[in-house]
GUBALO-837815 format. One record per residue (C-alpha): x, y, z. Coordinates in steps of 0.001 Angstrom, whole numbers, padded with zeros to 6 digits, always signed. Last residue first. Layout:
BEGIN
XYZ ...
! end
This chain:
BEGIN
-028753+195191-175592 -028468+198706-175813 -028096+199354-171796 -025490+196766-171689 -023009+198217-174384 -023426+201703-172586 -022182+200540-169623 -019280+199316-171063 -018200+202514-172626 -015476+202679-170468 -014571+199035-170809 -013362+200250-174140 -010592+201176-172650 -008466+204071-174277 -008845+207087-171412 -008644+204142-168625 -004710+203001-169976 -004731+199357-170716 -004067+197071-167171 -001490+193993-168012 -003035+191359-168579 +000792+189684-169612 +000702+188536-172884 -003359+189768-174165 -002091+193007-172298 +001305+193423-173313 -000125+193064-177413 -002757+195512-176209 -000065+198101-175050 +002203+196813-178289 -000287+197919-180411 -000878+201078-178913 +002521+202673-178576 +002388+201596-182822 -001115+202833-183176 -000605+206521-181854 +001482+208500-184226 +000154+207016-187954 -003104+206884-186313 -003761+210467-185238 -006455+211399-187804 -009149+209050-186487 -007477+206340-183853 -010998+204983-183457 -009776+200961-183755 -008813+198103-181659 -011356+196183-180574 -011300+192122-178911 -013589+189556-179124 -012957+186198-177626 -014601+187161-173940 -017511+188220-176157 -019902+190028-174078 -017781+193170-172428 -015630+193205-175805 -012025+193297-175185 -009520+195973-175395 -009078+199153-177276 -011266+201863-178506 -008753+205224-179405 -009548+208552-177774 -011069+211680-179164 -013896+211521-176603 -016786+211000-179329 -014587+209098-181317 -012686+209544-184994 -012624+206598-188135 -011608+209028-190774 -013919+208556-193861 -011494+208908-196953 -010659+210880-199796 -008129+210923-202433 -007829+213400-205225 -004658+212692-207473 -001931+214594-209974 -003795+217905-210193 -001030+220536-211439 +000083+223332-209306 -001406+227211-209582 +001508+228904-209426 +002322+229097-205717 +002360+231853-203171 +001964+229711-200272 -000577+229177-197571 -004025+231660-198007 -003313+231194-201781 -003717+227380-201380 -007357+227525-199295 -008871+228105-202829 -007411+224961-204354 -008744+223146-201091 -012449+224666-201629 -012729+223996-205139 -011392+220284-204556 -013851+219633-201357 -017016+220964-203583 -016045+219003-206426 -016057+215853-204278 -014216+212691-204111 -016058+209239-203060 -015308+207645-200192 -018322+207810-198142 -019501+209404-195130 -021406+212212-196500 -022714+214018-192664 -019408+214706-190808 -017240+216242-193400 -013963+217636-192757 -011562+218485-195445 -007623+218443-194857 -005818+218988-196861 -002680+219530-199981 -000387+217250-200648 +002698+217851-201966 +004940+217172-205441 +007941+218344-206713 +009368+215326-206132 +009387+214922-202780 +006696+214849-200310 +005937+218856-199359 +003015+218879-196823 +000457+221770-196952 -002107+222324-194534 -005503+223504-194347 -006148+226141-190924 -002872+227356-191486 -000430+224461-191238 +002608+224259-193910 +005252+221327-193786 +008385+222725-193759 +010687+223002-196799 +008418+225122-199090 +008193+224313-202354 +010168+225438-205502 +008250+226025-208247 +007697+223247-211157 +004021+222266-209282 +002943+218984-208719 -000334+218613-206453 -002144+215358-204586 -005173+216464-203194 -006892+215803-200272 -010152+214627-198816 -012065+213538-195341 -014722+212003-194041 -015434+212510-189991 -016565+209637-188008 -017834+210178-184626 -017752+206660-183168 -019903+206345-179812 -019414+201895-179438 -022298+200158-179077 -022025+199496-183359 -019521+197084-182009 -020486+193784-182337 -023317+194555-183883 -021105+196023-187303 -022340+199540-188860 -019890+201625-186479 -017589+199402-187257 -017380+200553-190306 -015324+203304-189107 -012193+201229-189044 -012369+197662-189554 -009752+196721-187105 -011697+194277-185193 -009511+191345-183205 -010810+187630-182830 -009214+185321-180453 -008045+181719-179552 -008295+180972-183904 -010398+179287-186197 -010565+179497-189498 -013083+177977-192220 -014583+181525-193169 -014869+182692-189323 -014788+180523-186173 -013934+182222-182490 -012462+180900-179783 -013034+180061-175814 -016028+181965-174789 -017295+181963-178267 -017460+184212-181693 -019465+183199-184774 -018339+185593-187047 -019875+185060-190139 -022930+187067-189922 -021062+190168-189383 -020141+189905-193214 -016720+188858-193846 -015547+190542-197505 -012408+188476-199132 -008697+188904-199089 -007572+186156-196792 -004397+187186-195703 -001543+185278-193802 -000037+183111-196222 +003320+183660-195926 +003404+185940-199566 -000419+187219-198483 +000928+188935-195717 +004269+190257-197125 +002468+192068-200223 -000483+192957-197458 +002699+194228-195351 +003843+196273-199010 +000585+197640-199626 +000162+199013-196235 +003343+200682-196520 +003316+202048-199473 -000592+203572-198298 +001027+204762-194892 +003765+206715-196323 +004088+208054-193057 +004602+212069-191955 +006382+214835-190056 +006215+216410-186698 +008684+216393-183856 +009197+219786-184151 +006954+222595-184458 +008470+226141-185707 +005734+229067-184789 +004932+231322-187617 +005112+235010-188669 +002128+237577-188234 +001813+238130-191911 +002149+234698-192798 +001489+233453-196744 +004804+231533-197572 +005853+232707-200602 +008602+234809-198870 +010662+232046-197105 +010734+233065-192936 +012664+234915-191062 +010883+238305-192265 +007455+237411-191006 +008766+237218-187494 +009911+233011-186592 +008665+231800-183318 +011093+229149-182252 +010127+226484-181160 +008002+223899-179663 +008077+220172-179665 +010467+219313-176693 +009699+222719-175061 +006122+221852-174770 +006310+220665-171229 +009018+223795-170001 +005681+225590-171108 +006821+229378-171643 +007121+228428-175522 +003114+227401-174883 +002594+230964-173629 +004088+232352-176835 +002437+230426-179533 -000923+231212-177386 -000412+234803-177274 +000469+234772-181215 -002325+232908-181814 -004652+235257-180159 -003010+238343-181763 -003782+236236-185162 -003486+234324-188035 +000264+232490-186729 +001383+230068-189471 +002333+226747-187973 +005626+225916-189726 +006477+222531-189173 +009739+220705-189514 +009734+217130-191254 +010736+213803-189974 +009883+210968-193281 +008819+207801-192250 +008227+204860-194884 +012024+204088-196349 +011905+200236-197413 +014660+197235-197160 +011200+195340-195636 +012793+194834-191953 +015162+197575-191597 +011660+199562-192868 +010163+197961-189994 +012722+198651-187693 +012671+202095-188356 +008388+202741-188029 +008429+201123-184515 +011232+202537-183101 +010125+205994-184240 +006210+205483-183024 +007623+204429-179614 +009524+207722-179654 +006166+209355-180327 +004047+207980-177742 +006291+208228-174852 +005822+211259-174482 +002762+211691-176950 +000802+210429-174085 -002334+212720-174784 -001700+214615-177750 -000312+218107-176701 -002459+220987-177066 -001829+223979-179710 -004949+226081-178795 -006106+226144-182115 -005563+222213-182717 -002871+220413-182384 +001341+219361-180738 +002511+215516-181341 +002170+216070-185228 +002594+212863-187368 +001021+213372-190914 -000117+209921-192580 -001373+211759-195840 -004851+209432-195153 -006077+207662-198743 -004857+204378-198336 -005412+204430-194265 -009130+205870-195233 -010180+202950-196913 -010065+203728-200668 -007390+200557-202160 -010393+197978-200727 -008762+194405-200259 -011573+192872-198669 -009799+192110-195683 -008860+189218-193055 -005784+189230-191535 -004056+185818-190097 -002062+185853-187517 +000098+182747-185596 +002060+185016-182787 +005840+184716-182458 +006089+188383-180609 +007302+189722-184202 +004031+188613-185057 +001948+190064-182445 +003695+193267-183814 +003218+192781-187724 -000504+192101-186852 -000677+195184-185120 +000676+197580-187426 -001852+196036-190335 -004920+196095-188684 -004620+199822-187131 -003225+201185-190854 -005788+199114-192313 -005844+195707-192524 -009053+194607-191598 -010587+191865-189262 -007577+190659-187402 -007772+186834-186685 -005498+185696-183561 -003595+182621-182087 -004057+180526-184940 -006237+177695-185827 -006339+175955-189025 -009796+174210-189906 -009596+175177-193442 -005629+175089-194553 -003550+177929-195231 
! end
């Protein structure tokens, strides 16, 4: 790499978001170059990567999951045809039914003829392995499992920095000196500059216009000599089974200490949560990560270009849903810097347009 270079884009960050997209502009023949710090706790590192098209209490589809998750498939196997390398792992669910409510709303969505693709079937109590804590039974979930997103991340900033594509430094905002035309950072230039910084963004001018509703998060790595479960676990925490004895045990949600620095408080209360999922000898500690999930106000991603900076393009706020959504994603932004072709309305940043102008 050579000051004064231009290339076709310069991703700030290389995240999960950063990293997925600069592999698929590349496979398109683009000239990238990533720039990152090189921080091992952004939330990517520390996120268990769990892919689950069907959420929350009321067990709602994620918008566009459709098409969303067999893009995400595609994606995630001819990468690892690519690198020689097993990332995605396709793992039953077991959501663990609480109550006479969620029973009721198990049953109405496996009425659904659109849920039937990621749905069934309710299991009683007895049908299902006796450690696992469910006195009302569970509903199966398919479709769901996880991404080694940390190996993976590692292993495209190994393949980055190999061809010369990643500059591992800090870029203050300061730096960026973005025009009409191109944009100049660290010595580079290049037609167009794309922020993947995750929920720092929110801290950055260039987008700090943007309503980010960041949520920290932490988990723990566990190794227990038992048997585990074969489905991944969801009962308010869940419980994901990764091989080797070992799982991972989460999620926390913190909206106010948005930093990535493990907590007492978050380990005491995940250890606790354990005996309300499994009857499990109490498992050995092996890691406690913890991250600051980079989530929205509306619960949809920011993509497209910034309404001052005709060089300046987002793409970021996938919060917990990344390892499904940014693959569809990246090639929807890589079509539209190809082709223009129109981004969905719900993931436009142009919707938030408005607001950019009235804090200026």
């Amino acid at each position: 790499m050579t000051p004064g270079q231009f290339f076709d884009a310069l991703i700030l960050g290389q995240g999960l978001a950063g990293s997925l997209l600069a592999w698929t502009l590349a496979q398109r023949g683009w000239s990238v170059c990533v720039l990152d710090e090189g921080l091992a706790s952004s939330s990517s590192r520390a996120a268990a990567g769990l892919i689950n098209p069907v959420t929350g209490k009321r067990l709602a589809k994620t918008p566009e999951v459709d098409w969303l998750l067999p893009q995400a498939e595609r994606f995630y196997r001819g990468l690892e045809q690519a690198l020689g390398l097993s990332f995605l792992h396709w793992v039953p669910m077991a959501k663990l039914l609480r109550s006479t409510e969620d029973v009721q709303t198990a049953d109405r969505r496996l009425g659904d003829p659109d849920y039937q693709a990621y749905l069934g079937p309710r299991l009683a109590p007895g049908e299902l392995d006796p450690n696992i804590v469910a006195p009302l039974g569970a509903l199966i979930q398919k479709g769901t499992g996880y991404l080694d997103s940390r190996s993976l991340i590692e292993h495209l900033a190994h393949r980055l920095r190999e061809d010369g594509r990643l500059v591992g430094q800090r870029v203050e905002t300061e730096q960026l000196r973005p025009r009409n035309t191109e944009v100049k950072c660290e010595g580079l230039k290049a037609a167009r500059l794309i922020l993947c910084q995750g929920y720092k963004a929110m801290h950055s001018p260039l987008t700090a216009w943007l309503p980010f509703q960041p949520a920290k998060g932490e988990i723990l790595v566990l190794e227990s000599p038992a048997p585990l479960p074969e489905q991944i676990l969801n009962g308010g925490r869940w419980l994901l089974p990764v091989g080797e004895q070992r799982l991972k045990l989460g999620a926390t949600y913190d909206w106010e200490r948005l930093d990535d620095q493990p907590t007492c408080k978050a380990r005491r209360s995940l250890l606790e949560s354990l005996a309300g999922l499994v009857r499990l000898e109490r498992p050995r500690l092996v890691e406690h990560l913890a991250g600051v999930r980079p989530a929205t106000l509306d619960n949809a991603p920011f993509i497209g270009r910034h309404p001052h900076h005709p060089s300046v393009w987002i793409f970021n706020g996938f919060g917990s849903k990344g390892s499904l959504q940014i693959p569809g994603y990246a090639q929807l932004l890589a079509d539209h810097l190809e082709t223009g072709r129109d981004l969905p309305a719900r993931v436009d940043v142009q919707r938030y347009a408005s607001r950019f102008l009235g804090l200026r």
